[in-house]
C-alpha positions in Angstrom: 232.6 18.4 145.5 234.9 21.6 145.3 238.6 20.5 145.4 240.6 21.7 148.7 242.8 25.0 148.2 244.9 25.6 151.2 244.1 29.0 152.1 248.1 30.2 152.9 248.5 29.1 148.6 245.1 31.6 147.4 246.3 34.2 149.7 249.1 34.3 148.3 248.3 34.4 144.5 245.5 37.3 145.3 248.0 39.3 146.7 249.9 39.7 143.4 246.1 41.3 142.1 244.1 44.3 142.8 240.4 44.4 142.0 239.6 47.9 140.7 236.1 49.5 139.3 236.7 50.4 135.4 233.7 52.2 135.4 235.2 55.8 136.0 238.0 54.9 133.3 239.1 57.7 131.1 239.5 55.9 127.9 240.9 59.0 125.4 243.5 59.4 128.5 244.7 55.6 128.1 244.7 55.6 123.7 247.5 58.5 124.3 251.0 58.1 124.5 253.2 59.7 126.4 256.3 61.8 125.0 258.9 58.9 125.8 256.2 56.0 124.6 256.4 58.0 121.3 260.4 58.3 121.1 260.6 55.0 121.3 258.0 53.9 119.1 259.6 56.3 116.4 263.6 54.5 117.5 261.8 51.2 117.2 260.5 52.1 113.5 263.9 53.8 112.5 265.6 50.4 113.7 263.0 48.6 112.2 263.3 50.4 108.7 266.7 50.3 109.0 267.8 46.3 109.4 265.2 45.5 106.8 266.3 44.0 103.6 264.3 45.7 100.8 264.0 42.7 98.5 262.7 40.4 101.0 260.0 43.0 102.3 256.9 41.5 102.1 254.1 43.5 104.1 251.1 40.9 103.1 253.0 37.8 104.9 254.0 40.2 107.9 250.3 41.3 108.3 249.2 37.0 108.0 251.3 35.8 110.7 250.6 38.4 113.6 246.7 38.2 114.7 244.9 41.4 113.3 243.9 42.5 117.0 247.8 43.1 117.7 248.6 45.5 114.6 247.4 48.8 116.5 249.6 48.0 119.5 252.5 47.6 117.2 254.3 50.4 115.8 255.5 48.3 112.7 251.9 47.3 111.9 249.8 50.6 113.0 251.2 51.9 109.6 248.7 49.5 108.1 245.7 50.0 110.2 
């Protein structure tokens, strides 16, 4: 037996979501960043270098408690991929 959804409640969640076709994706498009995605990556590294304290740097615990899968999204991590 399928449980009752009202139908007012799922047309309301779907219409938060748009179903697209991937297919036609340009992939080496999306990997690029644009010119302000890069300016702040770079500020977020400067600030990053910055407020670190050099004795307590410690790159192999850094790279153990974030999953491996998010280092390329992370600027502070992609210096280790």
């Amino acid at each position: 037996m399928t449980p009752h959804i009202s139908l007012s409640r799922c047309t309301k969640a779907l219409s938060s979501y748009v179903l697209t076709d991937a297919a036609d994706l340009d992939l080496e498009k999306v990997s690029r960043y644009s010119s302000d995605e890069e300016a702040f990556r770079q500020l977020w590294l400067t600030f990053f270098d910055h407020i670190a304290i050099e004795s307590r740097k410690n790159p192999g615990l850094q790279m153990q408690l974030i999953p491996k899968r998010y280092w390329a999204d992370t600027p502070e991590y992609s210096r280790f991929c």
